[in-house]
C-alpha positions in Angstrom: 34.2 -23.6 37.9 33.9 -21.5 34.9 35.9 -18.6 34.0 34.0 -15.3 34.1 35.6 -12.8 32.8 34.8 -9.2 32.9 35.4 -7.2 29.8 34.4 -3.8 31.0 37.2 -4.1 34.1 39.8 -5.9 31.1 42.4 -3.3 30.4 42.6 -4.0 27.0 39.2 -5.7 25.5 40.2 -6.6 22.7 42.5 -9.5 24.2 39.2 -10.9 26.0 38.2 -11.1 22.0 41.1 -13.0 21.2 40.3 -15.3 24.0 37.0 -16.0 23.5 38.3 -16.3 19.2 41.1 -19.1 20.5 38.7 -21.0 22.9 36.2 -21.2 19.6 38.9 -22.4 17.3 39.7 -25.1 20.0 35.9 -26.4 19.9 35.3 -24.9 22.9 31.5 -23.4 24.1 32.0 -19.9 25.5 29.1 -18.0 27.3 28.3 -14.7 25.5 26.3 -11.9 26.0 23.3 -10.2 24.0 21.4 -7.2 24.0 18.8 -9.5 24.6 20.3 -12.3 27.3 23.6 -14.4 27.5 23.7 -17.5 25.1 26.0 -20.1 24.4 28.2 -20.4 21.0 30.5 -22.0 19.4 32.2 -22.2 16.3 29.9 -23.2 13.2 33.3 -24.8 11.5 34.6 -26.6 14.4 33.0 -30.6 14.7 33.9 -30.6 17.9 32.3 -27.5 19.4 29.5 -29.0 17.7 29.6 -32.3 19.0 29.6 -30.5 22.7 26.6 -28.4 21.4 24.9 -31.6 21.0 25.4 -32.9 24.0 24.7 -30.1 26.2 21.6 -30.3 24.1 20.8 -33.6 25.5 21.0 -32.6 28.9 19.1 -29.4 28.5 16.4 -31.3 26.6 12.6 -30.6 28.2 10.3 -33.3 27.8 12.6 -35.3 25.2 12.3 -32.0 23.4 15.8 -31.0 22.6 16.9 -27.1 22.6 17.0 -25.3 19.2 19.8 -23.5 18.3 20.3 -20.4 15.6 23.3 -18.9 13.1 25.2 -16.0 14.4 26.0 -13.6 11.7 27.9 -10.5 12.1 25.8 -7.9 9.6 22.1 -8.3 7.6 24.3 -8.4 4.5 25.8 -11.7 5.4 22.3 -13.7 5.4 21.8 -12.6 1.7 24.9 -15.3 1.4 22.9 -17.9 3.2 19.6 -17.5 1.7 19.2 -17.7 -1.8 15.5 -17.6 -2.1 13.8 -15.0 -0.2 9.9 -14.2 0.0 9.0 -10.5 0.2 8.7 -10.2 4.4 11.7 -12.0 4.5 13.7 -9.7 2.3 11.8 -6.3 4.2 12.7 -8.1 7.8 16.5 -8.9 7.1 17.1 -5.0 5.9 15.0 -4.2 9.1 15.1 -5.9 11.6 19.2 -6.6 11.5 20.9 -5.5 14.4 18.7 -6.5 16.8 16.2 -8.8 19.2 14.6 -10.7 16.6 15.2 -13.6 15.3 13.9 -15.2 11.7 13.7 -18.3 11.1 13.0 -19.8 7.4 12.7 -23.0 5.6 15.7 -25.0 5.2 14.8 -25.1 1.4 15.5 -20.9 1.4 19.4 -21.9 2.3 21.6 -22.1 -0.1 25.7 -23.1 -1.6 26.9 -21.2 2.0 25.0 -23.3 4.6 25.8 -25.9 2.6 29.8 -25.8 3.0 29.1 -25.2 6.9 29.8 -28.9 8.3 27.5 -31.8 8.2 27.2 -31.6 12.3 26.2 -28.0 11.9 23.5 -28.5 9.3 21.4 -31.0 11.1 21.8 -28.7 14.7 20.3 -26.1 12.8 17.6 -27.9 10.9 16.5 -30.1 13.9 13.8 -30.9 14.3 11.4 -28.7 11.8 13.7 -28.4 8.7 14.4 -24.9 9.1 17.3 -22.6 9.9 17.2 -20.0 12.4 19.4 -16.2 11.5 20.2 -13.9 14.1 22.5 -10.9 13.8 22.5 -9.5 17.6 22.8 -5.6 18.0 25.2 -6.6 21.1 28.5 -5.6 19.3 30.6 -8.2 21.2 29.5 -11.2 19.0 29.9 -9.2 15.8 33.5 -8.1 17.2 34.1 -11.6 17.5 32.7 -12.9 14.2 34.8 -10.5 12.6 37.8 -12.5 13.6 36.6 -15.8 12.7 36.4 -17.3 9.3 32.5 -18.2 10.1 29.7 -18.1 11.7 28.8 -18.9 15.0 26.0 -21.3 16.4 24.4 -20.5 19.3 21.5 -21.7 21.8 18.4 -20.2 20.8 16.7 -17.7 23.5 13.8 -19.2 22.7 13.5 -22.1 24.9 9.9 -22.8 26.7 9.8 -22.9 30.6 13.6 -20.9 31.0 13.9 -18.5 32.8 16.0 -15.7 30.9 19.8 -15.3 31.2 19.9 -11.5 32.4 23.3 -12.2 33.7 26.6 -13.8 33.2 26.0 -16.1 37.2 22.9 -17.6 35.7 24.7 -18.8 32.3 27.1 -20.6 34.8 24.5 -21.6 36.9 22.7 -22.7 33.9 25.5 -24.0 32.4 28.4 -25.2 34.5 31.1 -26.5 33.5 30.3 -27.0 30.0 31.9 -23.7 29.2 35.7 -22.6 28.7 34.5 -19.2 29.5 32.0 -16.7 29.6 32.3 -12.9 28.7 30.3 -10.8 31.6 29.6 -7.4 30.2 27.1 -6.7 32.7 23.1 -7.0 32.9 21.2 -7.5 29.5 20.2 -4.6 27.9 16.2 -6.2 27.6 16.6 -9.2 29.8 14.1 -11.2 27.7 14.5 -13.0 25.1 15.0 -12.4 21.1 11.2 -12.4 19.4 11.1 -15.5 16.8 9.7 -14.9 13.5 8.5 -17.9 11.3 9.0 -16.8 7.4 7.2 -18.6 4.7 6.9 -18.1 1.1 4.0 -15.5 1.6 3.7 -15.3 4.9 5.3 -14.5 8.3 4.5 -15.3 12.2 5.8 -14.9 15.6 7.3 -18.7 16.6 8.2 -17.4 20.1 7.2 -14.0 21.3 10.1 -11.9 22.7 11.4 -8.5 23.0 9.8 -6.9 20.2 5.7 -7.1 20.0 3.2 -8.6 17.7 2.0 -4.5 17.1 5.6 -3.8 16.3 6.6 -7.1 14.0 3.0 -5.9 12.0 4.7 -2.5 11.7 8.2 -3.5 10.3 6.7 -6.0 8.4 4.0 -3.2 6.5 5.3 -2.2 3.2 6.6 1.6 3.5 6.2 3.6 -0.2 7.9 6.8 -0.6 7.2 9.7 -2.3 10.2 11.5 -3.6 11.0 15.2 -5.4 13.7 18.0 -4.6 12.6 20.0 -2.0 9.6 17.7 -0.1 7.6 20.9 -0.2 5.2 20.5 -3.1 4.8 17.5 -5.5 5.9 14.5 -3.1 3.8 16.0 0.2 0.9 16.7 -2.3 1.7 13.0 -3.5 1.9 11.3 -0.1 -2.0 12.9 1.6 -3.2 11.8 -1.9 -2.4 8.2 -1.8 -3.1 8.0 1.9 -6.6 9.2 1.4 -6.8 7.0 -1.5 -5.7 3.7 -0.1 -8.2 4.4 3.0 -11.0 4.8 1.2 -9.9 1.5 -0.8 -9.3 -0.3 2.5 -12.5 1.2 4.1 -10.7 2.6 6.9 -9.7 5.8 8.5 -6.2 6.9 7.1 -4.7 6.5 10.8 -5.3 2.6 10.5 -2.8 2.0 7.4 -0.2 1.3 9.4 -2.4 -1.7 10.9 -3.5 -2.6 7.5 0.1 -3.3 6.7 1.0 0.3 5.2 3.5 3.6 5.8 3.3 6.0 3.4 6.0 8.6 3.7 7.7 11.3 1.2 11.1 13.5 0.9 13.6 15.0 -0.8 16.5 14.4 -2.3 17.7 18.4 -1.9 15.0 18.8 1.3 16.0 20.9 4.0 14.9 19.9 7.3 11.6 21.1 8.9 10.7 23.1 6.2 6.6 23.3 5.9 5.2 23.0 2.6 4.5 25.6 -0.3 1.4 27.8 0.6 -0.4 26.9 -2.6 -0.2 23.0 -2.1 -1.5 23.5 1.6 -4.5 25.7 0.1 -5.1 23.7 -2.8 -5.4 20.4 -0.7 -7.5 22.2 2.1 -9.9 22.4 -0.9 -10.5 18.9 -1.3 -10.4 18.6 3.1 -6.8 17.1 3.3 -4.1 18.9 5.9 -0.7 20.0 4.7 0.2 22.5 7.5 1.7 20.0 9.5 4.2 18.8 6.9 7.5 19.3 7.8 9.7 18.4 5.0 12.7 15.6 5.4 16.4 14.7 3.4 16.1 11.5 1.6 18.5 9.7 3.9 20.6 6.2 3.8 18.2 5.1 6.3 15.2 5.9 4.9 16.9 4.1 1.7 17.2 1.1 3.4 13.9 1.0 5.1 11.5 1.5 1.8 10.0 -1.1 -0.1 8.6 0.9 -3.6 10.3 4.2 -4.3 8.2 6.6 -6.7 9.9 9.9 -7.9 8.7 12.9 -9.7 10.7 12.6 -12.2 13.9 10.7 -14.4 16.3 12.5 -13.2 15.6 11.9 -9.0 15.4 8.0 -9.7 18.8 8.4 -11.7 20.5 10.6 -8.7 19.3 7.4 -6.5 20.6 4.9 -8.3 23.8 6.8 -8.9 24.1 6.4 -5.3 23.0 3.0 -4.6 22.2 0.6 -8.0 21.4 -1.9 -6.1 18.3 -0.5 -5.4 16.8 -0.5 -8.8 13.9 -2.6 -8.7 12.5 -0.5 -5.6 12.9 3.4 -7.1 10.3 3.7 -10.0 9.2 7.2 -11.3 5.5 8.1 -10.5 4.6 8.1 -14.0 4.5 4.5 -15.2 5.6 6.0 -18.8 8.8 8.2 -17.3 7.1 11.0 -17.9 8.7 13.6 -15.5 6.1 15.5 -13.1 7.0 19.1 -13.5 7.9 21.4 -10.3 5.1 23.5 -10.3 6.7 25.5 -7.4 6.6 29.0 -8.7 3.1 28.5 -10.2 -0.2 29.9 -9.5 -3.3 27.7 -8.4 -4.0 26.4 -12.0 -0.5 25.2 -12.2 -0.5 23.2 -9.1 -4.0 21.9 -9.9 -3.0 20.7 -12.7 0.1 18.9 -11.1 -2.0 17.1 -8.5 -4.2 15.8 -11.3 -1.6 14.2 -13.1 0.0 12.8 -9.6 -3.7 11.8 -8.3 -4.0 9.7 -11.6 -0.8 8.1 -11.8 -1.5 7.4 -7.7 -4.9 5.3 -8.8 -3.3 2.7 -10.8 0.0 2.0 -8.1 -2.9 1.7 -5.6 -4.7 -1.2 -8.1 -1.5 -2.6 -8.6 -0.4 -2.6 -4.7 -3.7 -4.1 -3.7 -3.6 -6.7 -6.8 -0.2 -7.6 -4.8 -1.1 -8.4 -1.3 -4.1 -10.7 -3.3 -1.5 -13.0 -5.2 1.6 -12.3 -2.9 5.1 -13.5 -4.7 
């Protein structure tokens, strides 16, 4: 009989952790839980947790089909150590989708000097039988309070496993399982009950493998490439900047402006001084109503740390925003451009009557034309 053991009734859970840590170290298999469903893991750097992998592989195999089985890693940082060629949806889905139910999965050729220390045994678990390695950094934060205390990764049974029923509980990873575990950590129901979505990524491309948790209208959406338009206040030049280019890039794509986001594309704007809420400047609203495009609605928003994370292109009014964003975070420098292609600064034109703001818009319509031919240019010869 397997040990359950029930970390919400333990009166210190961090000892359970220390368990579950010891019984990994020992090349034991130890049942976890996921926001998703339970799994089993063991220690990527033990050869003998492996080997027991393998074997439960054996017997769980359907049809002489063996189970496949993905790397647990403890933040969306760590993969970057793992994968030393990335295609642009990978890149967009590790910052985004990173804690939580999805799973990517990419060519072994991607992997790079860090898989490559992980044991022999390991390697060819992971790699069977398609040549490619599966990531998954679970939002549960059990397995990352456990990864934290182990010198690497973890290997675990993939979710996605056709004709299995889901593990929504810690009795049917026993029942599943039996005794080929030391242990298994019960913290109660799954959060979904179903399993982690599996994402295929190519060099230009991406699919769902296994459908899961998240849906295919959801995956299109976090895989869409998000462009921000950024000033001071988000009242005038980046809301006049972001109805611009979404009218523009409709009437490229021949579709109304509500169906970007199924064509692939979120346009957004902020601030990096923005209040919260506040509606935009009475002259851009009338000088836009002009032309039939709504401001009234705008409600301006902070440039935050998540929306930093979550943009793919950048484009500020002027110099000195994209140098306040990459005082902050450098490592964002080839995704925070300035509008103009020349680094011309776009004036503030709040303050201005109606000639000044027309003029503004001009000059942020123009520069707005060529990012649009340059965008589209992209999704023809992806990189």
């Amino acid at each position: 009989m397997t040990d359950i053991v029930e970390i919400r009734r333990s009166d210190d859970p961090r000892d359970v952790i220390h368990r579950v840590c010891q019984s990994l170290a020992q090349g034991e298999l130890v049942g976890l839980p996921t926001e998703t469903t339970y799994t089993v893991a063991a220690s990527a750097l033990s050869e003998v947790g492996i080997q027991r992998l393998k074997v439960l592989a054996t017997e769980l195999a359907v049809n002489h089909q063996p189970p496949q089985f993905e790397l647990l890693l403890k933040a969306a940082d760590e993969a970057l150590d793992y994968l030393v060629e990335q295609s642009r949806y990978g890149r967009k889905l590790i910052r985004r989708c990173w804690p939580g139910p999805v799973t990517l999965r990419f060519p072994k050729s991607h992997c790079g000097w860090f898989f490559e220390q992980l044991p022999e045994t390991s390697r060819h678990l992971l790699t069977a039988p398609e040549n490619t390695v599966s990531f998954r950094v679970p939002a549960h934060t059990l397995p990352a309070d456990i990864l934290n205390l182990l010198p690497g990764p973890l290997i675990a049974l993939s979710e996605a496993q056709p004709g299995q029923s889901p593990l929504r509980h810690a009795r049917d990873a026993d029942q599943r399982f039996g005794n080929n575990l030391a242990l298994i950590v019960d913290d109660g129901p799954s959060r979904y009950g179903e399993p982690s979505t599996v994402v295929q990524i190519g060099n230009h491309d991406w699919n769902i493998a296994f459908p899961g948790v998240v849906s295919d209208r959801t995956m299109g959406r976090l895989a869409s490439e998000v462009i921000l338009f950024a000033c001071t206040g988000n009242t005038c030049r980046s809301p006049m900047a972001e109805v611009l280019f979404r009218k523009l890039l409709a009437e490229k794509l021949n579709c109304p402006e509500e169906e970007l986001v199924d064509h692939g594309y979120v346009i957004l704007s902020a601030g990096l001084a923005a209040a919260i809420g506040a509606p935009a400047n009475p002259e851009a609203i009338a000088l836009l109503a002009d032309e039939g495009l709504d401001l009234r609605n705008h409600e301006s928003q902070p440039l935050t740390e998540r929306l930093l994370q979550q943009v793919d292109m950048i484009y500020t009014m002027t110099r000195g925003h994209r140098d306040a964003i990459l005082a902050e975070r450098p490592d964002l420098a080839s995704r925070v451009r300035t509008l103009s292609p020349g680094g011309k600064d776009i004036a503030d034109p709040i303050g201005g009557g109606r000639d000044v703001y027309r003029s503004c818009k001009q000059v942020i319509e123009t520069h707005l034309q060529q990012i649009i031919q340059d965008l589209l240019s992209l999704r023809s010869h992806p990189s």
